[in-house]
C-alpha positions, 0 to 999 in steps of 0.5 A: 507539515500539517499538523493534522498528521499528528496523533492517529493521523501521524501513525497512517502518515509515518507508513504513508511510504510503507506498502505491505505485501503478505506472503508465505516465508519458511522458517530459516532460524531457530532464533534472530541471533543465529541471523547474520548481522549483514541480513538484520537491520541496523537500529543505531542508525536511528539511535545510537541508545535508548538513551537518545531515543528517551532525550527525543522523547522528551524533546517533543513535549518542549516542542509541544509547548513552543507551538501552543505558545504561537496561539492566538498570534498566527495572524500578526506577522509572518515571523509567528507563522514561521515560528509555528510551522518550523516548531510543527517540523521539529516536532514531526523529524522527532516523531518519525524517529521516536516512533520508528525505532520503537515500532522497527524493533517490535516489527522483528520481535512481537513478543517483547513487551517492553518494546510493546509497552514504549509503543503504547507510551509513544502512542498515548503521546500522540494520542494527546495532540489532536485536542490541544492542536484543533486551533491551528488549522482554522487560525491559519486559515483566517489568514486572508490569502492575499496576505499569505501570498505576500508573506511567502514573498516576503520572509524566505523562511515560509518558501519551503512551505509554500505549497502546503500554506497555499493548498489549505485555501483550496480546502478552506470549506472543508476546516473545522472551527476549534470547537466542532475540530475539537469535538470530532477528535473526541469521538474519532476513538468512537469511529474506530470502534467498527475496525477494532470489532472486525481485527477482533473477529478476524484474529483474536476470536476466529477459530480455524477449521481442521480438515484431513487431506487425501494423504490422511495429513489433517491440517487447520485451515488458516489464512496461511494454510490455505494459501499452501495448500491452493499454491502447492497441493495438486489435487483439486478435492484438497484444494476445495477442501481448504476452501470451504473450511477457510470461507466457512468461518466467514460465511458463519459471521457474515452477518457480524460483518456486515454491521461492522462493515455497515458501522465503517461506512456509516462513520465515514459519511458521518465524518465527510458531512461534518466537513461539507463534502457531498460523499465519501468518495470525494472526502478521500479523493479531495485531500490530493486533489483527484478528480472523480472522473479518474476513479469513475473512469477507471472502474467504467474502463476496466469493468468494460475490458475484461476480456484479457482476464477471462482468457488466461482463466479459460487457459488455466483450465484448459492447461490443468486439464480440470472439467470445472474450474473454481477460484481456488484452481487459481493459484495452482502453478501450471507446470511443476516449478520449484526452482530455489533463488538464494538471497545473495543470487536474488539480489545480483538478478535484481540489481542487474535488472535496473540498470536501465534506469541509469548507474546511479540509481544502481549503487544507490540500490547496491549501497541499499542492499548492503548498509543495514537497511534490509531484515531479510529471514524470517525469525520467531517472532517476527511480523509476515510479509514485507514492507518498505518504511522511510525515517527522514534523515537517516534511511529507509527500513525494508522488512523481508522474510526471504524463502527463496521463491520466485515470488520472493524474488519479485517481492524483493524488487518491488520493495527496493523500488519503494526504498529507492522511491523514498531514497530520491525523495529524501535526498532531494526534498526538504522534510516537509514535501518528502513524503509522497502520496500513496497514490503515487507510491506504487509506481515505482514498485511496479516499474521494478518488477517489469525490469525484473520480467524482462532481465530474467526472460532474457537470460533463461532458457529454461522453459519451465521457468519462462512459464512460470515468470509470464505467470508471475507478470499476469498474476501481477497485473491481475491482482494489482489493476484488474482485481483491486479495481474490482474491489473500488467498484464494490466499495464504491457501489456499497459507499453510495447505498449508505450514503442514499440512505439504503439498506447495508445487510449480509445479503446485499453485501452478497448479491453486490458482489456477485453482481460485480464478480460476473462482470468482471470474471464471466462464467469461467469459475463455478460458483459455490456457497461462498463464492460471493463472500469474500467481502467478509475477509477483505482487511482494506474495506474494513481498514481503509476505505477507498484505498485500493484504486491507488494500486491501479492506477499506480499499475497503469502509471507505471505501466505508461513510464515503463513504456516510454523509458524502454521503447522510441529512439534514445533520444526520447528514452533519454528524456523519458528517464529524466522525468521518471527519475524526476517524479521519483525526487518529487516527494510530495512537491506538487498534486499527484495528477500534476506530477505525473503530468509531468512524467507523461501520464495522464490518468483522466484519460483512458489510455493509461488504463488501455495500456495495461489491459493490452499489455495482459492480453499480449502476455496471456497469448505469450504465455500460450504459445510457451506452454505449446513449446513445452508440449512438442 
């Protein structure tokens, strides 16, 4: 466990298995106390008190301590380099838990400040690490990696950290001295200035807009508003209405987001040249060792089969009966389906949709759904959407706010595909190959949704409801692999801009985006006066560049594995299975290209990509020929 992670860079990697979905929840209960304790989560089992909680707390000051004490001796023996990396382990299993229980508590109840006060208190203390910390990597790096290798023959105890002592040879270029280590630490809260502007700009300062609806009903127009009303409200003038006031607010500070997002840009290519890399893209890339061809290749495949995506959209209007169609047509359901699944309901279908994947993986969820480890309803003053977030030693921990939608239902599948992911990853991997890449993480999540699809096809009748399930499916695969690749090939386009030293302004970002828009959408949708702006609003440019790829390839992976664990002979579904379970125990043992090797996926080609692509087309002609039953 490098300590790298340490600081801000251990606050991304405690939520390195955390995939937050946001989502409409209705309110279920006046207060958390009205909640039932089995639909709450259970902080004792991290900590029994605050008690243990501070004893921690202070345990990882000594901890601190015992690693500067190893300064300056890494290279003598393979004993002191032990003595380091147990001492980094110690401290990291500590970390996890102090910031956890702390950051669990304040996720179901934002309006206690203490808890926001001893999130701030653990916070400063990791904020402290990253100077006194900058010797470890280039001290352990002067280590000769002939004499590495020797002493990870040598002392049994180093065997555990095998491949991240030897990875960092492979990064050696790319590591700062102390001082220039040091340096650049200093100005990191500098460089986080341009997304701490845009989280102001985007909740503290913005101002919504009110609009009154064909009912007379005036409403303001927040991101959640919008998303009600283009979901749920029929009639297509309320539905534009909506539109032009949320885009509105935006479009009138296009220029502010664009120098923040211009700012963003240019610290990062600030950043991958202090450490030698020729772009940012290969500074986010290298860390996990992906090729570029795989990023390049998936935007070159997708944007090249776009086909799929324009024939459900032409569907849509169709089936709608709209004489011009807009992107806020787009959420609309296509037949009036307002089918409630109760919690305990929703979590029998889903349970019962995977047991393809063996008995064992099933208790593992039931005791899963049952043990504390889920916070299912909404209450005052908890946090929106849904997440899933290991605590190695103890369990994972699964936000929710449960309204009984179909949607839900699917939320709640992809979320228990994260919790089991890191369930089998903990149970088998010692703490400092346990945590996954996220460019391996959503594979599971989206495996579970697929055995949702099918189970629930196969049991309703209702055609309305297979109508709405297939709508679900597409939208997925929308969402996850065609728009997310769209968004990495904007951040791609506007990346290489900054970094050849060209213009980064409003109007570029804009025509940018239409450029790629067209090709991926066509003509389908009428363009209005914000058509081309959604660049302002999008949180991941802003929070976390070169991102979003991950969720298509994850789709396409998962995509692939579903494949082969449902269809061939039983021999070959059997096999199939072992390797898919066998990724999911992997944690972080290998390269994330190299573990899926493994599985059966081979993302630097394009097949993987294929898969999906064909796999939409067949569900939108699935689609058509339900929504032709239902007119006979």
């Amino acid at each position: 466990m490098n300590f790298k992670q340490v600081g801000k860079g251990f606050l991304v990697a405690a939520f390195t298995t955390t995939m937050c979905l946001q989502t409409m929840a209705q309110v279920n209960y006046k207060s958390r106390e009205e909640i039932p304790e089995k639909y709450k989560w259970n902080f004792s089992d991290i900590y029994e008190n605050w008690d243990a909680w501070e004893a921690d707390f202070k345990a990882i000051s000594v901890d601190m301590e015992e690693i500067l004490s190893c300064k300056g001796t890494l290279g003598e023996s393979s004993d002191n380099l032990l003595k380091l990396m147990t001492a980094q382990e110690n401290l990291m299993k500590k970390a996890y838990k102090v910031y956890q229980f702390v950051s669990f508590q304040s996720t179901v109840d934002t309006r206690n400040m203490d808890l926001q006060a001893k999130l701030q208190k653990v916070g400063l203390l990791f904020a402290d690490f990253g100077p006194v910390t900058a010797w470890i990597s280039p001290e352990m790096i002067a280590i000769p990696e002939a004499v590495m290798k020797q002493w990870l023959a040598e002392n049994k105890g180093l065997k555990v950290y095998e491949f991240e002592l030897l990875d960092m040879y492979r990064l050696q270029k790319h590591v700062l001295s102390e001082e220039l280590g040091k340096l650049v630490s200093y100005y990191s809260q500098v460089s986080e200035t341009a997304g701490s502007v845009f989280e102001a700009l985007s909740t503290a300062d913005i101002e919504f807009q009110e609009v009154e609806l064909s009912d007379g009903s005036k409403v303001t127009v927040t991101p959640g508003m919008y998303s009600q009303i283009t979901t749920n409200n029929r009639n297509q003038a309320d539905r534009r209405k909506a539109y032009e006031a949320i885009y509105d607010v935006y479009y009138k500070n296009k220029n502010t987001y664009a120098a923040v997002y211009n700012g963003i840009i240019q610290s990062e290519w600030a950043n991958a040249r202090a450490r030698n890399y020729e772009s940012c893209l290969d500074a986010s890339l290298e860390g996990n060792n992906i090729p570029k061809d795989v990023y390049l290749n998936l935007i070159k495949t997708v944007k090249e089969n776009t086909a799929p995506v324009q024939k459900y959209y032409k569907l849509r209007k169709k089936v709608l009966g709209l004489e011009k169609y807009y992107g806020f047509d787009g959420s609309i359901s296509l037949v009036d389906f307002d089918k409630k699944y109760p919690y305990d309901e929703a979590v029998k279908v889903v349970t019962e949709s995977v047991l393809p994947l063996g008995k064992e993986y099933q208790e593992k969820l039931k005791t899963a759904t049952a043990s504390g480890w889920l916070d299912v309803y909404e209450n005052p003053g908890k946090r929106s959407g849904a997440f899933s977030s290991g605590v190695y030693g103890v369990h994972p921990y699964m936000l929710l706010n449960y309204d009984e939608t179909l949607e839900y239902v699917f939320t709640l599948a992809h979320e228990l595909g994260h919790t089991m992911h890191t369930t089998l990853s903990n149970e088998t991997q010692p703490f400092t190959t346990s945590n996954y890449t996220i460019f391996v993480a959503e594979v599971a999540s989206t495996f579970n949704e697929r055995l949702l699809l099918d189970h629930m096809m196969e049991t309703t009748k209702d055609p309305k409801e297979r109508i709405a399930l297939l709508t679900q499916s597409i939208e997925g695969i929308i969402g996850t692999f065609f728009a997310q690749t769209m968004f990495a090939d904007y951040e791609y386009q506007v990346h290489t801009m900054v970094e050849q030293g060209q213009p980064v302004n409003a109007e570029i970002l804009t025509n940018t985006w239409g450029e790629i828009a067209d090709q991926y959408y066509g003509d389908v949708s009428e363009k209005t006066q914000y058509s081309n702006y959604p660049w302002t609003r999008i949180p991941h440019f802003y929070n976390s560049p070169y991102y979003v790829y991950q969720y298509a390839t994850c789709f396409a992976s998962s995509a692939k594995l579903y494949k082969d664990v449902t269809e061939g002979s039983k021999t070959e579904k059997q096999e199939a299975l072992k390797r898919y379970i066998t990724l999911l125990q992997s944690g972080g043992n290998d390269f994330p290209m190299e573990q899926l090797k493994k599985a059966g996926v081979d993302l630097s080609k394009p097949e993987a990509m294929l898969a999906v692509i064909n796999q939409l087309d067949k569900l939108v002609d699935q689609l058509a020929a339900e929504i032709e039953k239902i007119k006979n």
